[in-house]
N, C-alpha and C positions, 0 to 999 in steps of 0.2 A: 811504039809508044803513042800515046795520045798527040795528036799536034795541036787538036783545041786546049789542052792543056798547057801545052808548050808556050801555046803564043799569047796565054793570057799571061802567062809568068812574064813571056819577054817584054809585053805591052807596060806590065804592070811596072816591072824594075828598072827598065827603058827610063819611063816618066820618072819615077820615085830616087834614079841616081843622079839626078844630072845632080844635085846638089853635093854627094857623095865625088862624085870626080869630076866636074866640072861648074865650079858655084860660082866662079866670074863669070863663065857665059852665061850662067842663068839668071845671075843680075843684070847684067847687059839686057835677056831677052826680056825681064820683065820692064825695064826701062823702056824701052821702045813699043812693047807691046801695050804696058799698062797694065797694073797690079791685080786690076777685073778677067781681063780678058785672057791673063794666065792663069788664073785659077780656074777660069771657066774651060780652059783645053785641060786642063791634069785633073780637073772633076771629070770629065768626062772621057777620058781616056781608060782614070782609074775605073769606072762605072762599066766599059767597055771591058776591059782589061779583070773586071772581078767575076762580071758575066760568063766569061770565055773561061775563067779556072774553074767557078759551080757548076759549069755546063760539063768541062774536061774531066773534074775528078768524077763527080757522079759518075759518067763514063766508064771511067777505069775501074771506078769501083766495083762496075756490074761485070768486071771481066779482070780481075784485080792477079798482078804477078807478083808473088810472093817471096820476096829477098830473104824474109827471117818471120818465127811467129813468137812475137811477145809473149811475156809471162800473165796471167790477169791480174797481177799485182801490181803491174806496171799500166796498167788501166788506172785502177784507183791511184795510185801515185801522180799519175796525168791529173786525174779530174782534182786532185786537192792542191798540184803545182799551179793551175789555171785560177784557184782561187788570190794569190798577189798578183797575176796576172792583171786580173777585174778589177783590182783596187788601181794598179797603173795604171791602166787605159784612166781611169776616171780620173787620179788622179792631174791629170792632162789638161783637165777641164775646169775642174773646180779651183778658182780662186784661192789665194793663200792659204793651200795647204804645205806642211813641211814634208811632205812623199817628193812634190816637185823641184822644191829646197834642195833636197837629198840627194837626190836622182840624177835633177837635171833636164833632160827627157824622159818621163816615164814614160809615154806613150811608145816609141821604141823599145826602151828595157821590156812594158808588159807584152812585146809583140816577141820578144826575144823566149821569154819563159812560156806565151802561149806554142812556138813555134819549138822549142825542144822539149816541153810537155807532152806533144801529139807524134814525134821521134819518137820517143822512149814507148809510147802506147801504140804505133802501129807498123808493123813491117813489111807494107808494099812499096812495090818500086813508084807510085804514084803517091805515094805517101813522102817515101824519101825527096821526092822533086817539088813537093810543094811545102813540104814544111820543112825541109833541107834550104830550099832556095829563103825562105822567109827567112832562118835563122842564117844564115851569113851574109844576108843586106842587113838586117837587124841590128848585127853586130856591125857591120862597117857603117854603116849609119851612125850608129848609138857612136863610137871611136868618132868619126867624123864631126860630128856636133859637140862631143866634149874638147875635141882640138878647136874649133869656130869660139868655143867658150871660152878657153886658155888665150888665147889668141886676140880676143875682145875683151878680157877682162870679166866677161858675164858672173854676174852675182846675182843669183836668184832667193828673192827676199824667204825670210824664216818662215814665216805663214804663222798660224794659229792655230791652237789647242783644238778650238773649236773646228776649222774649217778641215782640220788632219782626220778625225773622228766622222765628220760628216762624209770624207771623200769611203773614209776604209768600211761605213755604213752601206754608201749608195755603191760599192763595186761589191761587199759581200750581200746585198739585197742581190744587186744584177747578176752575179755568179749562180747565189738558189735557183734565183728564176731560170737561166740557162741550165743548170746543171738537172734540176728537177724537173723540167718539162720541155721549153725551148730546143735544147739542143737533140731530144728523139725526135720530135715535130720536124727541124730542118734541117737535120745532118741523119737522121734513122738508127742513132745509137744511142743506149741510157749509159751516162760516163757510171755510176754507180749502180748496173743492175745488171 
């Protein structure tokens, strides 16, 4: 198997758990280190860390071992589950919307539906590893932050009409745009062609 794949996964979920199973020491270490200078090691880790999987899967891709072959209905089914996906991620971002209300983390949830979207569409064993691995950090992430929620009492405000409309606007613009061009340009495959 790839190991530049391999070790962009482990770099990547390395950083991305400590919160997941160990979030007193990662208070701790932002205390002492300073709220800047940890985000500036897990930016750049992650940066390292997302390098090493486009560098890996490409790779495997060009020599791809074949676990199962998808139906092509299960293509289109991908590329139309990827579209709530695009409204979570954005969701994330935009100010009082009610996706975030609801959710909680979208940013996670959309990482959950992008990562068993690309399951369902493709059946390489470099396929299974990278979008296998996303989807059950995804989910223990996503569990993890709703317990941190329960646990804190977090209540995340209703949002507005207005800002709900504008998030599920700017993720179904950003989904066209990927779906329609973006994503042959830097992954070499049209989800609906």
């Amino acid at each position: 198997m790839n190991t530049t794949l391999l070790l962009g996964l482990f770099i990547f979920f390395a950083t991305h758990s400590v919160r997941i199973i160990a979030d007193d020491w990662r208070s701790a270490a932002i205390v002492r280190l300073g709220p800047l200078p940890w985000k500036s090691l897990i930016v750049i880790l992650s940066l390292i860390s997302f390098g090493l999987m486009v560098w890996g899967y490409g790779t495997a891709r060009s020599a791809p071992v074949e676990l199962w072959s998808p139906p092509r209905l299960a293509g289109y089914l991908a590329a139309l589950l990827t579209l709530p996906a695009f409204i979570l991620l954005v969701a994330a971002y935009v100010p009082g919307n009610r996706l975030k209300a609801a959710v909680g983390h979208p940013m996670v949830a959309g990482v959950k539906l992008w990562a068993l979207s690309h399951l369902l569409a493709n059946g390489n064993l470099a396929d299974v590893l990278l979008f296998g691995s996303f989807l059950v950090w995804a989910g223990l992430s996503f569990s993890a932050a709703r317990r941190r929620d329960r646990r804190a009492g977090t209540c995340y405000p209703v949002g507005t009409l207005l800002q709900t409309l504008l998030t599920i606007f700017i993720g179904g613009l950003a989904w066209i745009i990927f779906a329609v061009s973006l994503h042959e340009i830097l992954i070499g495959v049209r989800p609906f062609g």
